[in-house]
N, C-alpha and C positions, 0 to 999 in steps of 0.2 A: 466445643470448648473443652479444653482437656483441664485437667483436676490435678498436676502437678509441680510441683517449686520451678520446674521451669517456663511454665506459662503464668505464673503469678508468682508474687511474690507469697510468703505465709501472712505477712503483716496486709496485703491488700485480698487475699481470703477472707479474713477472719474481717476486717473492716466491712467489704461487703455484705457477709451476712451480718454483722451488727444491724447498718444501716435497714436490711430488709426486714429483722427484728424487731428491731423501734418503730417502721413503719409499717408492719403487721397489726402491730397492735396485743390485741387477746387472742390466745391459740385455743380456736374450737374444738372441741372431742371428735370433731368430724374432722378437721385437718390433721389431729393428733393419729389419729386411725389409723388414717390413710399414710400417712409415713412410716408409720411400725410398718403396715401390709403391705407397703413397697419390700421395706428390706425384706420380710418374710419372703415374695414373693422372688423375689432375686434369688437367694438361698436357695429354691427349688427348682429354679429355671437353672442355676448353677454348679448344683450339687455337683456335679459328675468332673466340672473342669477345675472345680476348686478345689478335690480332693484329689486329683492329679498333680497337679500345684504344689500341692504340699507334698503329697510322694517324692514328687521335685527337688524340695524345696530341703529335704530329708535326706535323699539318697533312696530311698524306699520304706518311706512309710507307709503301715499299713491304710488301704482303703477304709475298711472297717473302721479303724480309732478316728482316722479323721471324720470322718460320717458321725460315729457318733458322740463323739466331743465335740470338733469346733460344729456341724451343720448342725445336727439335733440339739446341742448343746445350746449353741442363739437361737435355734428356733424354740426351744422351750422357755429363754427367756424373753424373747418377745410375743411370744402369744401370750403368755401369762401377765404381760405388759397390757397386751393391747386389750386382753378379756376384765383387766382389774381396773383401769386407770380411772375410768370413770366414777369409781368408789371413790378414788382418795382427793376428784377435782373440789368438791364443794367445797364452800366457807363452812368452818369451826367455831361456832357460837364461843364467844367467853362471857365469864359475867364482867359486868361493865364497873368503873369507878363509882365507891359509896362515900357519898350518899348520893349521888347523881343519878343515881340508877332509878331511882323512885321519884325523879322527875323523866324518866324517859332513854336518860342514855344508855348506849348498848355499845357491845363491841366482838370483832370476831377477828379471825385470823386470816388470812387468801393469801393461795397457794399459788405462785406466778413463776412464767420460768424465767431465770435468771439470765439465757438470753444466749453466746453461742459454745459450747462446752468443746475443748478441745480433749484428744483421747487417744495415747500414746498404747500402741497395743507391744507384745513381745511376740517371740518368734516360737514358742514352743507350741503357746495354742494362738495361732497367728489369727484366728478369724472369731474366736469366742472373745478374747481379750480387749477385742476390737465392739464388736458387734452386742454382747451380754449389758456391759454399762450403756451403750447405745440405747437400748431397748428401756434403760430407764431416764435416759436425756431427751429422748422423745416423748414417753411418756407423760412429762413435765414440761412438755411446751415446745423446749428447747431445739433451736440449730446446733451442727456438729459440722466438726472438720476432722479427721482420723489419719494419723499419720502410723502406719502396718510397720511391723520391724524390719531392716533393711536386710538381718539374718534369712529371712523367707522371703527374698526379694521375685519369687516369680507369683506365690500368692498373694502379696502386694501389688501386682500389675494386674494381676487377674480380680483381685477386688475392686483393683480405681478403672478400670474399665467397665467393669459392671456396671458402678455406680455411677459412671459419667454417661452412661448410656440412659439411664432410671431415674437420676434426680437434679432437678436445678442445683449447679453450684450454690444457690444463694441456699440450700437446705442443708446440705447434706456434702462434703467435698473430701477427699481424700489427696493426702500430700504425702511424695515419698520422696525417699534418699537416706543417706548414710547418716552418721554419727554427729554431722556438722550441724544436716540438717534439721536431728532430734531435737539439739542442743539447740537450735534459734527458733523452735516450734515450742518449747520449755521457755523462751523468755519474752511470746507476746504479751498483750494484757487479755486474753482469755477473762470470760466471766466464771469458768469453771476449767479447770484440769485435770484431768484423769490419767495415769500412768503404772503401768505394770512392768514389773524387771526387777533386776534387784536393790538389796539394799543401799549399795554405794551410789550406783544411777538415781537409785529415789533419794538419797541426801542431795545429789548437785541440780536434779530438777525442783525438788522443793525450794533448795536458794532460788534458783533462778524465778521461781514464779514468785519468792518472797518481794521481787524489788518492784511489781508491780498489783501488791498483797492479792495477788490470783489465790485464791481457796481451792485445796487439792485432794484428791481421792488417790491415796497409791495404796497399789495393791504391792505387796514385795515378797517376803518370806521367809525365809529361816530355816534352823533344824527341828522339822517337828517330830515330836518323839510319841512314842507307842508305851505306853504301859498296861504291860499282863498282870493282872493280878494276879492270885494265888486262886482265886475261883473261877477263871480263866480255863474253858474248853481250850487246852495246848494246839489241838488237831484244826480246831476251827480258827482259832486264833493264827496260825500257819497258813492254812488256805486262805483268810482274808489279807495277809499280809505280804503274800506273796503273789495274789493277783493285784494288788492294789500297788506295790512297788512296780508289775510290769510294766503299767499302761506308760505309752508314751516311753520305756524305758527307765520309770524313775526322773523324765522331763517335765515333770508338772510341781509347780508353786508348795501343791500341800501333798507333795510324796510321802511317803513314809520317809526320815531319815536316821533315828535311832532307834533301837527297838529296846526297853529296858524290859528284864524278867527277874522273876529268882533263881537265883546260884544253881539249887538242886536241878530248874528243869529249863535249864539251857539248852542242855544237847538234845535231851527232848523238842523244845522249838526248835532250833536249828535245823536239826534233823527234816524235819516237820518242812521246815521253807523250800530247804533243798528239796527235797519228793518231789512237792508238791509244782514249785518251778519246771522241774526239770521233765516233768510231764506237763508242761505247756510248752517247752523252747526245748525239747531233745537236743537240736542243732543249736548253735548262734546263726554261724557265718552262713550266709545266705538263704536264712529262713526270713520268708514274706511275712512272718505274722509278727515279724518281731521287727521294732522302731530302731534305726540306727542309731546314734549321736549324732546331732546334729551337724556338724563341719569335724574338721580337723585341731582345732583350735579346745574345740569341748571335749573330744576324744580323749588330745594329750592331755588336757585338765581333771577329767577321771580318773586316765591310766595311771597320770603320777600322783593321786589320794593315795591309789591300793599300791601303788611300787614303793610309797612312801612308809605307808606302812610294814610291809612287806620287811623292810631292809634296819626295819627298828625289832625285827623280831616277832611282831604281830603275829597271829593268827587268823588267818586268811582264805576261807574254804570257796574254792571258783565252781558256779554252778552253771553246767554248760558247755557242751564240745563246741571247740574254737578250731576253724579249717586252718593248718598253717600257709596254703594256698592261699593268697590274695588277701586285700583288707578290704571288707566293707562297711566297718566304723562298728559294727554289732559287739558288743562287749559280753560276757557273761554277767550277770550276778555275782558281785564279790560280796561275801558276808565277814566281816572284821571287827574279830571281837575284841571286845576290852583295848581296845586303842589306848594310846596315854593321850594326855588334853595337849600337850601341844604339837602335836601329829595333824599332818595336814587336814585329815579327811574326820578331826574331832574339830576342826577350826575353821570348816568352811561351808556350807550349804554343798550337800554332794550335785543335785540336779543331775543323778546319772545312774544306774545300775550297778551302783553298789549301796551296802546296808552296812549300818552298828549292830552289832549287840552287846548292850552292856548288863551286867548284872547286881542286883541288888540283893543285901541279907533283909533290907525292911523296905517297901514301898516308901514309906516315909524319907526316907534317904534317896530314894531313886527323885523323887520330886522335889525332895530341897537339893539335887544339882540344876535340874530343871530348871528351877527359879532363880540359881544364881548365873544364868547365861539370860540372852534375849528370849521376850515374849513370842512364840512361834504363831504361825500363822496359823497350823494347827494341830491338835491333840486329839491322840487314839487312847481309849481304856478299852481292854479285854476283863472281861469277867461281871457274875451275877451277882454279889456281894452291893445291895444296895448302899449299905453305909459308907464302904470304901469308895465305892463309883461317887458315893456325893462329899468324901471327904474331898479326893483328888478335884472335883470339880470346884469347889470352894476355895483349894488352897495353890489353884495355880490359877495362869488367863494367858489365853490364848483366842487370835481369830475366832473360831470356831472350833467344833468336837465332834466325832463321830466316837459313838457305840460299840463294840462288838461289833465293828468294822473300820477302814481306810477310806478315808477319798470322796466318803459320801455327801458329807453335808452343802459341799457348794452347789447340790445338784436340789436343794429344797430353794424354790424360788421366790417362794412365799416366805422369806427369813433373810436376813439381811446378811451377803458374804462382803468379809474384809478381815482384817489386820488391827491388830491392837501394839503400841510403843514401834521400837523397828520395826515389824511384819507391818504395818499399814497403819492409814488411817481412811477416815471414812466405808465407804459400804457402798454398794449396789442390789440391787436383786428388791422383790418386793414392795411393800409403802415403804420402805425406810430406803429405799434406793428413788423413790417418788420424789423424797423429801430430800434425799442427797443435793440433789439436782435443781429445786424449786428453792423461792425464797420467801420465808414465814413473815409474811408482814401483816404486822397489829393495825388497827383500825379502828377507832375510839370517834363515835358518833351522840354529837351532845343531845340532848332532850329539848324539850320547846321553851323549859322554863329554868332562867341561872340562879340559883338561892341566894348567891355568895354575898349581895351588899347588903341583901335585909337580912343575913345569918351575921352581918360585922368582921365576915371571910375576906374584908378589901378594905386596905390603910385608908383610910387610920385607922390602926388597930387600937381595938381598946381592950379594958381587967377580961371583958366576957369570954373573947374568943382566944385568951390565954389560957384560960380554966378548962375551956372545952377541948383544949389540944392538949393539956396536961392531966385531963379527964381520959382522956383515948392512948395515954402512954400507960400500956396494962401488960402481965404478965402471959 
C-alpha cells in the first residue's frame, strides 16, 4: 500500500485513521512506545540514505549537518518523548465544586489525544520539521499524516518509503507533491495542524484550517536579532555568531539575522566574524563543508538582498574566496552594515548567508527598533551584565533566547520551542508539546449525597437562599 496523494486521496487518509482512532479507543503507554521506537528505529536503520537525500536534495550538503540536525536532532526529540511520556499521561487531581466537595465530589483533568495531527514539514530541515513535533503527537496518543516539502523532494520519497515499509497507514502516512498538494492538505478537517515555513505560507494555511476551526501549531520566523552588550566578550561573541550563522548556510528558522552592537566596537565585531568565518570556509565554491543554497530560485533571492544593497551604497564586506569557474550555489558570507529600512535585505527574512549589522549609541534604542518590527522567533544577548541581560529580557518577546550564544535553545527538549505574534504559535518539544497535541478535559464527579433541596438551592426559591448568595458576594 503506498502512502501517497496518488494512491489516496488526503481526505480518505486522514478519514481512515480517524475511523481507526475512534475505534482504538485509549492509547496505551505500551502502544505509545512502540511508535515513538518505530520512528527512532527507522532513523537508524536510515541514517546513511537519508542524509544522502538531502546532499541531494541540496546540491551538496554536508553529511555532518544533516546527521546532526535533522537525524540526532529527531532522535533526541523522540527519545526524550518516549523516556518522559509516561510522567505527563496521568490524571490531574483538581479540587472539586464547594460546597459539594464535602459531600464527596471530586474532579480532575485527562489528557486524551485529540486524534489524527497533520504536519507540514519545510525543506531546510526536511526530516527534523517533520519528525521533532511527531515525537510529541505520538507521545499524546495521537495518529499522523506528514506531508515533507516538495523543495527536498528526493528526502520526501526516501521518508514515505521508509515509513510505508514500518507502519500501518492507518498510524503513521506520509503524502507528498507540490504546492497544490500542500495547499489541499491545509484545508482538511485535521484535529490538529502543524506547519513550518514561512510567514506568508503560515497566514494562507492558518485561513485555510480556519474554515474548518482546525487548531494550529506554526512554526515561521522572522528577523531574529543579536544584541551585544557593552559587557560582551567581542571575541567570543564573534566565534558564537559566526558559527552559529554557518550552519545550514544561514538556512535555519532561528539563524542569526541582525547583529545590533555599539558604534565604538563595530569593527572590532566585524572584524571578529570575518576571522573567525574565514577560518572555517577558506574556500566557498566547492568546499564539502559548506551547505549550498538550496535551488536557484533561493540563490537569486540572497544574491539580490546583498546586490540590493550594494547598489544603495551599503557597505558590504564578502567573507570568502568565490571560484569564478562554475556555480555551485555556495555563496560567501555577506556582512551589511547599517542598511536603510527599506532595503531589501532590512525587509525581508534573509534565510541565507548573509548578515546585518547595525549599531547602537544606547542598547535601549537598539531594542526599541526591535519591538517596533515583528516578534522574532528568536533572540541572542551577548554579555555578563546581569541587570541589562534581564532588562533586555523583560522589555522584548520573542520565541525563544539563547545566552552568550546562537541557535542553541531549540536543542533543550525539555522546554517548549515555538513562535510568539508572526514567528509562531503554539510549541512542541517537552510536556508543553505533550499538551500541544492532547486535549484537557475537565471531569466533575458528584458525591453520593445532593444538598441542594433541603439547602432551598431548588425553586422555589425563597428570602434564605437569596441571603446566602448575597452572603457569598465578598471582596
Amino acid at each position: 500500500m503506498t502512502q501517497s496523494a496518488h494512491s489516496f486521496s488526503i481526505q480518505q487518509v486522514l478519514e481512515v485513521q480517524q475511523r481507526a482512532f475512534v475505534e482504538e479507543g485509549a492509547v496505551s503507554a505500551e502502544v505509545r512506545a512502540a511508535r515513538l521506537q518505530q520512528v527512532i528505529d527507522l532513523l537508524v536503520e536510515c541514517q546513511d540514505e537519508l542524509c544522502a537525500a538531502m546532499g541531494e536534495d541540496f546540491g551538496g550538503r554536508p553529511a555532518v549537518f544533516s546527521l546532526a540536525n535533522d537525524v540526532l536532532g529527531s532522535l533526541s526529540s523522540l527519545k526524550h518523548a518516549r523516556d518522559s511520556f509516561r510522567q505527563w499521561m496521568p490524571d490531574s487531581s483538581r479540587p472539586s465544586v464547594k460546597p459539594f466537595d464535602t459531600f464527596g465530589a471530586s474532579a480532575w483533568v485527562k489528557y486524551q489525544p485529540k486524534g489524527v495531527v497533520g504536519i507540514i514539514g519545510t525543506w531546510n530541515a526536511p526530516l527534523f520539521t517533520l519528525l521533532s513535533p511527531l515525537a510529541s503527537a505520538f507521545a499524546a496518543g495521537n495518529r499522523a499524516v506528514l506531508k515533507p516539502s516538495e523543495i527536498a523532494p528526493r528526502t520526501a520519497q526516501v521518508l514515505a518509503e521508509a515509513i510505508a515499509k514500518r507502519f500501518d497507514p492507518q498510524v503513521l502516512s506520509v503524502v507528498v507533491g507540490g504546492p497544490e498538494v500542500s495547499a489541499a492538505f491545509s484545508e482538511q478537517a485535521w484535529d490538529h495542524l502543524v506547519f513550518t515555513g514561512s510567514i506568508n505560507v503560515g497566514r494562507a494555511v492558518m485561513a485555510a484550517a480556519a474554515k474548518n476551526l482546525v487548531p494550529v501549531t506554526l512554526e515561521l520566523g522572522g528577523k531574529s536579532p543579536v544584541l551585544v552588550g557593552n559587557s560582551a566578550d567581542v571575541v567570543n561573541a564573534a566565534e558564537r555568531i559566526a558559527v552559529g550563522k554557518s550552519l545550514n548556510s544561514g538556512q535555519l528558522c532561528v539563524s542569526p539575522d541582525v547583529v545590533w552592537v555599539q558604534e565604538s566596537r563595530l569593527e572590532e565585531l566585524l572584524q571578529g566574524i570575518a576571522t573567525l568565518y574565514a577560518q572555517l570556509y577558506p574556500a566557498i565554491t566547492g568546499n564539502q563543508d559548506l551547505t549550498p543554497v538550496v535551488n536557484e530560485r533561493h540563490h537569486a533571492r540572497v544574491s539580490g538582498y546583498v546586490q540590493d544593497a550594494r547598489s544603495r551604497g551599503v557597505r558590504v564586506v564578502d567573507v570568502g574566496a568565490v571560484s569564478a569557474e562554475g556555480v555551485d550555489r555556495r555563496l560567501p558570507l555577506s556582512l551589511v552594515i547599517n542598511p536603510p529600512a527599506d532595503s531589501e535585505i532590512a525587509q525581508h527574512e534573509i534565510f541565507g548567508p548573509a548578515l546585518i549589522l547595525r549599531t547602537f549609541a544606547d542598547i535601549r534604542d537598539a531594542v526599541a527598533q526591535i519591538n517596533a518590527g515583528d516578534h522574532p522567533l528568536a533572540l541572542y544577548y551577548f554579555g555578563t551584565d546581569e541587570a541589562e541581560m534581564n532588562w533586555v529580557l523583560d522589555h522584548t518577546l520573542s520565541g525563544g533566547v539563547s545566552i552568550n550564544d546562537v541557535v542553541m535553545h531549540p536543542a533543550l527538549e525539555d522546554a517548549p520551542f515555538g513562535g510568539v505574534g508572526t514567528s509562531g504559535m503554539g510549541h512542541y518539544h517537552g510536556h508543553e508539546g505533550f499538551l500541544e497535541f492532547s486535549h484537557a478535559r475537565s471531569i466533575y464527579r458528584a458525591g453520593n449525597h445532593d444538598p441542594r433541596r433541603e439547602w432551598g438551592m431548588l425553586p422555589p426559591y425563597n428570602e434564605q437562599f437569596l441571603q446566602m448568595l448575597k452572603a457569598a458576594v465578598t471582596p
